[in-house]
Gaussian input, Z-matrix of N, CA and C with variables (Angstrom, degrees):
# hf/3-21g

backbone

0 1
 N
 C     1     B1
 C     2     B2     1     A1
 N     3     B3     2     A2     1     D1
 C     4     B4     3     A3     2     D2
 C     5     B5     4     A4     3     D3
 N     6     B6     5     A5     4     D4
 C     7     B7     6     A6     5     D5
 C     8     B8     7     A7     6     D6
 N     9     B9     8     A8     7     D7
 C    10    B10     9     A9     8     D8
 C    11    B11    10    A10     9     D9
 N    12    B12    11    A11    10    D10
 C    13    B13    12    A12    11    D11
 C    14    B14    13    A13    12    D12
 N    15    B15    14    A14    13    D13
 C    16    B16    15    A15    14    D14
 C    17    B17    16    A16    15    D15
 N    18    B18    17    A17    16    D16
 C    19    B19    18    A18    17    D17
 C    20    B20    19    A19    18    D18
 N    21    B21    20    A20    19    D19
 C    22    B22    21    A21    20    D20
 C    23    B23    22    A22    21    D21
 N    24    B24    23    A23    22    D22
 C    25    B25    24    A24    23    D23
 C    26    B26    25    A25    24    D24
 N    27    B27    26    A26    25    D25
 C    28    B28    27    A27    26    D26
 C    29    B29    28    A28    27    D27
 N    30    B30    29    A29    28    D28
 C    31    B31    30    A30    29    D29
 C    32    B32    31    A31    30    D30
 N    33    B33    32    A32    31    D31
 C    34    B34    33    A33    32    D32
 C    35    B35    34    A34    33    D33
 N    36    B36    35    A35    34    D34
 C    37    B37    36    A36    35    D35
 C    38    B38    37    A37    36    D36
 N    39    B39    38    A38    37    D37
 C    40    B40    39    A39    38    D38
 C    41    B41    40    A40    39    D39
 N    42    B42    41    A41    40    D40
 C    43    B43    42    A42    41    D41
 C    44    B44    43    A43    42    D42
 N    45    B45    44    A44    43    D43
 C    46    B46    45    A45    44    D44
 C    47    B47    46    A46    45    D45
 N    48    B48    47    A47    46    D46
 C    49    B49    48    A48    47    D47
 C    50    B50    49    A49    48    D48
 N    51    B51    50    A50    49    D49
 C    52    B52    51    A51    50    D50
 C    53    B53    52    A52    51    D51
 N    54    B54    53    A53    52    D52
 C    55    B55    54    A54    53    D53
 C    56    B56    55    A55    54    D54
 N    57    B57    56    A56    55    D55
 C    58    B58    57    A57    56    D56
 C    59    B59    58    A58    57    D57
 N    60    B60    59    A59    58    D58
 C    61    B61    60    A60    59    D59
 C    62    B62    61    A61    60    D60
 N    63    B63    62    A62    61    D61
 C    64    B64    63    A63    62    D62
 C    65    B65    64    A64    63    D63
 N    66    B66    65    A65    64    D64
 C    67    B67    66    A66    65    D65
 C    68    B68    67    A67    66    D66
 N    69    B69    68    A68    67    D67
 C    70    B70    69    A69    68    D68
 C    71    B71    70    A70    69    D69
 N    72    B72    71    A71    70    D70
 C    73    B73    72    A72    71    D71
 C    74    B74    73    A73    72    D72
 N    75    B75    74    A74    73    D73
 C    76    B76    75    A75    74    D74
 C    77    B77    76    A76    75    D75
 N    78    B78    77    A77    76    D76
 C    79    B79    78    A78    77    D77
 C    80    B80    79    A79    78    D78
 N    81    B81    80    A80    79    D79
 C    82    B82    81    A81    80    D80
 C    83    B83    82    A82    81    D81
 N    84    B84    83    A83    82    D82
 C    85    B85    84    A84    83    D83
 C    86    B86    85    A85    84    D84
 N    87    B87    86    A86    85    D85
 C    88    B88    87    A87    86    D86
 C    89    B89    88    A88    87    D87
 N    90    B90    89    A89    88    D88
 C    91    B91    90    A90    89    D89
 C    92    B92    91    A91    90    D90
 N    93    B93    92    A92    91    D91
 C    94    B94    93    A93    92    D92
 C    95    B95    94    A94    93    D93
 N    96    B96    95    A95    94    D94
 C    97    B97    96    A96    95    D95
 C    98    B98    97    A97    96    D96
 N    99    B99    98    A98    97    D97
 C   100   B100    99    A99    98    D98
 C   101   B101   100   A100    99    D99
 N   102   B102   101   A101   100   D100
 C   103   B103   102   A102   101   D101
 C   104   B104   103   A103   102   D102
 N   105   B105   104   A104   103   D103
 C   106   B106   105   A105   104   D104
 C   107   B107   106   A106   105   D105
 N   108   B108   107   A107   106   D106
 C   109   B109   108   A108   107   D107
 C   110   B110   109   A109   108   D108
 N   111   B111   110   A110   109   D109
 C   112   B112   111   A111   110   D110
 C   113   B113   112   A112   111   D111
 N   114   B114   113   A113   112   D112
 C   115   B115   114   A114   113   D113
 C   116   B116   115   A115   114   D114
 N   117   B117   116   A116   115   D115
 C   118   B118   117   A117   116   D116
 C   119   B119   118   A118   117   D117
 N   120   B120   119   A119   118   D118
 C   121   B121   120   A120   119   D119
 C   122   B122   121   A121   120   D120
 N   123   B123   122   A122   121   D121
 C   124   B124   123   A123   122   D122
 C   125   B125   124   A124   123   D123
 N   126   B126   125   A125   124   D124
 C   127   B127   126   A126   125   D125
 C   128   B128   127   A127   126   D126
 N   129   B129   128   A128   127   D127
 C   130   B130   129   A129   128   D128
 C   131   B131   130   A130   129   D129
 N   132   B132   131   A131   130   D130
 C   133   B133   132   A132   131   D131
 C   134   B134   133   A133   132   D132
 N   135   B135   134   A134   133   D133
 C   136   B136   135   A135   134   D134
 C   137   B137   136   A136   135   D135
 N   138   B138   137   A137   136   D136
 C   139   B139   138   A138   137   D137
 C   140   B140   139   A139   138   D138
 N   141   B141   140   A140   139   D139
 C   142   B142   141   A141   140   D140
 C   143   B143   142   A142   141   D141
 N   144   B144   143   A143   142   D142
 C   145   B145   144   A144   143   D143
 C   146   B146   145   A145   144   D144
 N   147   B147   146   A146   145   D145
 C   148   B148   147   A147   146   D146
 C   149   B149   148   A148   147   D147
 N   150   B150   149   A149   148   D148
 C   151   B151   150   A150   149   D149
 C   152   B152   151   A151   150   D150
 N   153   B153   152   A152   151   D151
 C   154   B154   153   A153   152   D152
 C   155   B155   154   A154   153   D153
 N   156   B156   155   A155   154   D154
 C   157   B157   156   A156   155   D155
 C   158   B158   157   A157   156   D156
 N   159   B159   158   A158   157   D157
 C   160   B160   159   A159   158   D158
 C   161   B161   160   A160   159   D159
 N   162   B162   161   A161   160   D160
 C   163   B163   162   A162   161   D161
 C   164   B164   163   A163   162   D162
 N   165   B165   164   A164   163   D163
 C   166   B166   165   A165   164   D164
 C   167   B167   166   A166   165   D165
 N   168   B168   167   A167   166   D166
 C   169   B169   168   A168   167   D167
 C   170   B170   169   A169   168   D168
 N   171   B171   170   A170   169   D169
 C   172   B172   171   A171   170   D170
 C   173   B173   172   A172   171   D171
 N   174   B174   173   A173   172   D172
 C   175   B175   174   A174   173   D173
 C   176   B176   175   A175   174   D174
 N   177   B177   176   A176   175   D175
 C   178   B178   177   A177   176   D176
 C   179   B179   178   A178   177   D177
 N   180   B180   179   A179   178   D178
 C   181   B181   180   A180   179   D179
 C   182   B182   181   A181   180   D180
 N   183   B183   182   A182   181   D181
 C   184   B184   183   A183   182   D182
 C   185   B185   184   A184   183   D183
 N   186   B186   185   A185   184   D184
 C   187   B187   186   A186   185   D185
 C   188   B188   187   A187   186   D186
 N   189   B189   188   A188   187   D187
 C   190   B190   189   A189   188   D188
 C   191   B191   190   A190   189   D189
 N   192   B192   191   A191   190   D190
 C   193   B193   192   A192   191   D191
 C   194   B194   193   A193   192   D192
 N   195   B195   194   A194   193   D193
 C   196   B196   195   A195   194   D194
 C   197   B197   196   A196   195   D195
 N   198   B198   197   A197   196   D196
 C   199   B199   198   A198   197   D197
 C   200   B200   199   A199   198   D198

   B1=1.4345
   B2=1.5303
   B3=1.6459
   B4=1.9977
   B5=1.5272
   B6=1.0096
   B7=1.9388
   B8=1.6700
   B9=1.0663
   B10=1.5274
   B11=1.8906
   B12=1.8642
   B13=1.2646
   B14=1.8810
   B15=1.3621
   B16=1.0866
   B17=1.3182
   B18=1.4186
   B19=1.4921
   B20=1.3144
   B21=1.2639
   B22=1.6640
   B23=1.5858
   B24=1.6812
   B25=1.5929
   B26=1.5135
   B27=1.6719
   B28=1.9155
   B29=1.3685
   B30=1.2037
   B31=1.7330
   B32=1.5782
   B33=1.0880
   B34=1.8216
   B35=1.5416
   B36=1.8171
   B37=1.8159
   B38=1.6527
   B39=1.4811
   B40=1.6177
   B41=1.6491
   B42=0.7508
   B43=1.6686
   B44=1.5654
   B45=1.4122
   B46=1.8857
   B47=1.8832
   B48=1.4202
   B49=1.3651
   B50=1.5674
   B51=1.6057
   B52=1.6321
   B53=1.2146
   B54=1.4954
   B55=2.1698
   B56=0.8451
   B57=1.8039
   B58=1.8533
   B59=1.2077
   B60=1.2723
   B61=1.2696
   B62=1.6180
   B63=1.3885
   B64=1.5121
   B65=1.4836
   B66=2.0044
   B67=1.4939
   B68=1.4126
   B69=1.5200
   B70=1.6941
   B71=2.0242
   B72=1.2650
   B73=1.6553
   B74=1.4290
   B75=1.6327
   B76=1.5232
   B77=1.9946
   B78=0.8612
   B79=1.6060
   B80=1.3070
   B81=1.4746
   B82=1.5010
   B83=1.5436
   B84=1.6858
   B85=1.2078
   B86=1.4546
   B87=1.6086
   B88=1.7245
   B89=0.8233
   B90=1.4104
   B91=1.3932
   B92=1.7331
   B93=1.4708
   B94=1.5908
   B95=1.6265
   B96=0.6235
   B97=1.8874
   B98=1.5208
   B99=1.0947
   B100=1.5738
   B101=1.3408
   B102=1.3516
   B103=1.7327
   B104=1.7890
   B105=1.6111
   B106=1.5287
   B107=1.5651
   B108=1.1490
   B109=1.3981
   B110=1.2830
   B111=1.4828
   B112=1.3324
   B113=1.7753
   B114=1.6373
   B115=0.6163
   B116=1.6826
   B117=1.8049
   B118=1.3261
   B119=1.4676
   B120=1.5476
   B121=1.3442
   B122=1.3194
   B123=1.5535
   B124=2.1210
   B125=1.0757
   B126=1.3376
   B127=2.0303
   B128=1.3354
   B129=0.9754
   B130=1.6663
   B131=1.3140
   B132=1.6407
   B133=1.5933
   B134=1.3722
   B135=0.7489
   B136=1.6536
   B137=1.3191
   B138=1.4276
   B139=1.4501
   B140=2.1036
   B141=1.7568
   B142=1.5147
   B143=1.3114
   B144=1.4116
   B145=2.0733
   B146=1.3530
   B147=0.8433
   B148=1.8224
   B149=1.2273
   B150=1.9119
   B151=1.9872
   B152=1.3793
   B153=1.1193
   B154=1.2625
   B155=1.5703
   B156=1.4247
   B157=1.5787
   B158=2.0368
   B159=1.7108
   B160=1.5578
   B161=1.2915
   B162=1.1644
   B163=1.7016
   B164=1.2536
   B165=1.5860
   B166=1.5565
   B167=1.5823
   B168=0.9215
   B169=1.4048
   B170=1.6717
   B171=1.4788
   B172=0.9869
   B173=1.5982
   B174=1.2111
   B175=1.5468
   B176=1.5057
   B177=1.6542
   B178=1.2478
   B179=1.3475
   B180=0.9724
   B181=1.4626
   B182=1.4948
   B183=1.5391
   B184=1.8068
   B185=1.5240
   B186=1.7641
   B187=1.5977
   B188=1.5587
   B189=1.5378
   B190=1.2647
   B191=1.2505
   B192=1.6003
   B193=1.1247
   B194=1.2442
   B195=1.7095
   B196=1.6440
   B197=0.9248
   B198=1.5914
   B199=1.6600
   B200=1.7174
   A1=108.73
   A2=101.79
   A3=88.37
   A4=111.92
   A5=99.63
   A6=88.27
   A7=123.56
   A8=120.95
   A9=108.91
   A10=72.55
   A11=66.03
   A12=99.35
   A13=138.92
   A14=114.94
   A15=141.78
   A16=124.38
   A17=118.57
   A18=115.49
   A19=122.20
   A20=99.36
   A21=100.40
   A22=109.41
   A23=103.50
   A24=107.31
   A25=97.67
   A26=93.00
   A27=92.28
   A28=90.19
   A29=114.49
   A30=142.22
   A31=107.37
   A32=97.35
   A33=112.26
   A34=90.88
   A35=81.69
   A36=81.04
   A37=89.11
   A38=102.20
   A39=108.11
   A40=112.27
   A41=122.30
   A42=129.43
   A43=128.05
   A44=103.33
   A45=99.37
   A46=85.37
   A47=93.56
   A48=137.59
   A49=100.19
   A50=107.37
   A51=105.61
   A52=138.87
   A53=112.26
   A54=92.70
   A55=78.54
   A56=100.45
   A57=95.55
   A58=116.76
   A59=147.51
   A60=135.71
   A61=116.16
   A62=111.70
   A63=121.59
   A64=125.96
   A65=93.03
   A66=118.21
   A67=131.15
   A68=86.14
   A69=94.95
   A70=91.50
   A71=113.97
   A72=117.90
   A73=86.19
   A74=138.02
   A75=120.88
   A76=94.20
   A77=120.19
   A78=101.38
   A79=105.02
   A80=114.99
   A81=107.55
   A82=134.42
   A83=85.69
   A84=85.07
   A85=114.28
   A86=111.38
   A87=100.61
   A88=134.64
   A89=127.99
   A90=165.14
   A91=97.55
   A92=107.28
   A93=93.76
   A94=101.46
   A95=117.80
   A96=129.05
   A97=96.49
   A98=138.88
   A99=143.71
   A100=107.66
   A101=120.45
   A102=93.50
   A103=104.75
   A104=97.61
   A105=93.61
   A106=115.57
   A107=122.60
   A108=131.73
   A109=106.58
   A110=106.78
   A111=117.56
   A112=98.63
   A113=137.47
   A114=116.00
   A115=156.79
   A116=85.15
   A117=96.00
   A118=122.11
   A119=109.92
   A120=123.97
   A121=125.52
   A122=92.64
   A123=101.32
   A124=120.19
   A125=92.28
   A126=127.14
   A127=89.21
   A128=144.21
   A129=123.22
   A130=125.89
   A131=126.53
   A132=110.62
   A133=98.57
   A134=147.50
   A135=147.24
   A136=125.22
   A137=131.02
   A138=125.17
   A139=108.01
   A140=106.72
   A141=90.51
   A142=97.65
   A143=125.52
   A144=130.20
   A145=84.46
   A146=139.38
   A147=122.55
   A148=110.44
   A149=91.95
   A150=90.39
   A151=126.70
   A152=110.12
   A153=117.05
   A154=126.16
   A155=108.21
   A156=117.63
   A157=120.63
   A158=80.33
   A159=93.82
   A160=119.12
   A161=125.83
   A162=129.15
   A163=116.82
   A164=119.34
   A165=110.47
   A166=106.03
   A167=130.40
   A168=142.33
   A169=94.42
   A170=120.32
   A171=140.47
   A172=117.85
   A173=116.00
   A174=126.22
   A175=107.13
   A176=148.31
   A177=121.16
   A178=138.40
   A179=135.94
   A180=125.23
   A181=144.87
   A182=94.35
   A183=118.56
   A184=90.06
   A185=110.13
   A186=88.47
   A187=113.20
   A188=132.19
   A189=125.59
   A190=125.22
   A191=136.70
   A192=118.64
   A193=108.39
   A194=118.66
   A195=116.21
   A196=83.92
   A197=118.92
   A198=162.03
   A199=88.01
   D1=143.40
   D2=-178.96
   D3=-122.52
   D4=118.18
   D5=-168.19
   D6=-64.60
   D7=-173.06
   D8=-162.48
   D9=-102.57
   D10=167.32
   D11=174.38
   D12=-54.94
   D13=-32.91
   D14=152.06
   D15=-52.40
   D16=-34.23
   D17=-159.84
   D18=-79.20
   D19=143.74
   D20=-166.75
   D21=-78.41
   D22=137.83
   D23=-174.28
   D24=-114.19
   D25=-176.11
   D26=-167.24
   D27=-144.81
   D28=24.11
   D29=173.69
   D30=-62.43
   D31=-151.88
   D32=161.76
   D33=-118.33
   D34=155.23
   D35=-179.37
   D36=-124.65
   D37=136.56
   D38=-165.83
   D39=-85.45
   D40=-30.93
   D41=162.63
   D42=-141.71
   D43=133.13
   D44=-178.54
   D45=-158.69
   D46=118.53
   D47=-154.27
   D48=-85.64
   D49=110.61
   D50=-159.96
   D51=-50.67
   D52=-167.66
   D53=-178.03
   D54=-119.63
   D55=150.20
   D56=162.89
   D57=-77.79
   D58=54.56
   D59=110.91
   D60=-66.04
   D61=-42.16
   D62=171.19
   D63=-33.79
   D64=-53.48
   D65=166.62
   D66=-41.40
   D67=-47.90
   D68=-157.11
   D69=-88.05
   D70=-30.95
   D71=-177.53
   D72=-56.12
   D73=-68.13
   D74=-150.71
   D75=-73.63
   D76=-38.96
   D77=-179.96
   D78=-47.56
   D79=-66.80
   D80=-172.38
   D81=-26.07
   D82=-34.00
   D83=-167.26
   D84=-118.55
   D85=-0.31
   D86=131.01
   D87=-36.13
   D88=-75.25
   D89=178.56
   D90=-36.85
   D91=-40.91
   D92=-177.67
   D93=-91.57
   D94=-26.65
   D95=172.92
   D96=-53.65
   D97=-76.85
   D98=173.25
   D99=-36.27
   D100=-40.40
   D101=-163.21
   D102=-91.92
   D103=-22.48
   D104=169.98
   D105=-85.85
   D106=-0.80
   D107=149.95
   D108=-42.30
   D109=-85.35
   D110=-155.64
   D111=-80.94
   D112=26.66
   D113=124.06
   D114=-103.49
   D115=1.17
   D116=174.60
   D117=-84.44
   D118=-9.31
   D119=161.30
   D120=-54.93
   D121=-60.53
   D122=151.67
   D123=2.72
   D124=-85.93
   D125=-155.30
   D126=-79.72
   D127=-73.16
   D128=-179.61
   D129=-56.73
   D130=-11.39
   D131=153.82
   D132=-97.31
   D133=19.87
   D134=141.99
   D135=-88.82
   D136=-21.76
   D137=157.09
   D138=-80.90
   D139=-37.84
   D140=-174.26
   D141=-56.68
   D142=-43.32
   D143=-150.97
   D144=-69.07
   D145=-19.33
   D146=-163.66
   D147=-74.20
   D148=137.82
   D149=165.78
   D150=-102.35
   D151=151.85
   D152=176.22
   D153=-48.28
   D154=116.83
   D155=-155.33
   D156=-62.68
   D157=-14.66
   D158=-176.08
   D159=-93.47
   D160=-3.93
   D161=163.26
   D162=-86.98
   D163=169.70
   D164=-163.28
   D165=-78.34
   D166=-176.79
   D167=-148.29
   D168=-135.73
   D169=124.29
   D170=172.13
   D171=-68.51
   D172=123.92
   D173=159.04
   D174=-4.52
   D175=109.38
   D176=126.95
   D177=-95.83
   D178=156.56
   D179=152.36
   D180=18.94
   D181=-35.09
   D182=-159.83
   D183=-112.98
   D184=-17.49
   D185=-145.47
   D186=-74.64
   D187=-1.92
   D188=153.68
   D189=-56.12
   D190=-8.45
   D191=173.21
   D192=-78.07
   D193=-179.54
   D194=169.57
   D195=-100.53
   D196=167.15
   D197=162.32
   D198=-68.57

C-alpha cells in the first residue's frame, strides 16, 4: 500500500528546508566565526613577527622626540 503524499509520518523526515530565523541564527554565527577568525590570525602573526624585547631597539621615526 502507498500512502498519499500528505500523510503524516513518525519516520525520520529527510529534509525540511530552514526558517529564516534558522537562516539568519547560522549567518550570525558565521559572521561571528569570521571576525574571530581573522582575529586570532592577528595575534598569531603578531606574536611570530615579534621581536625580542631584550635587544637594542632600532631607530624610529619618533625617536628624536623626548619621552
Amino acid at each position: 500500500m502507498i500512502r498519499a503524499f500528505d500523510a503524516p509520518t513518525s519516520g525520520v523526515v529527510n529534509f525540511t528546508a530552514p526558517s529564516p530565523r534558522q537562516r539568519q541564527t547560522r549567518r550570525r554565527t558565521a559572521a561571528i566565526a569570521v571576525v574571530l577568525g581573522v582575529a586570532f590570525a592577528g595575534g598569531l602573526i603578531g606574536q611570530l613577527s615579534a621581536r625580542d624585547a631584550a635587544g637594542p631597539v632600532p631607530p624610529g621615526p619618533f625617536s628624536y622626540f623626548p619621552n
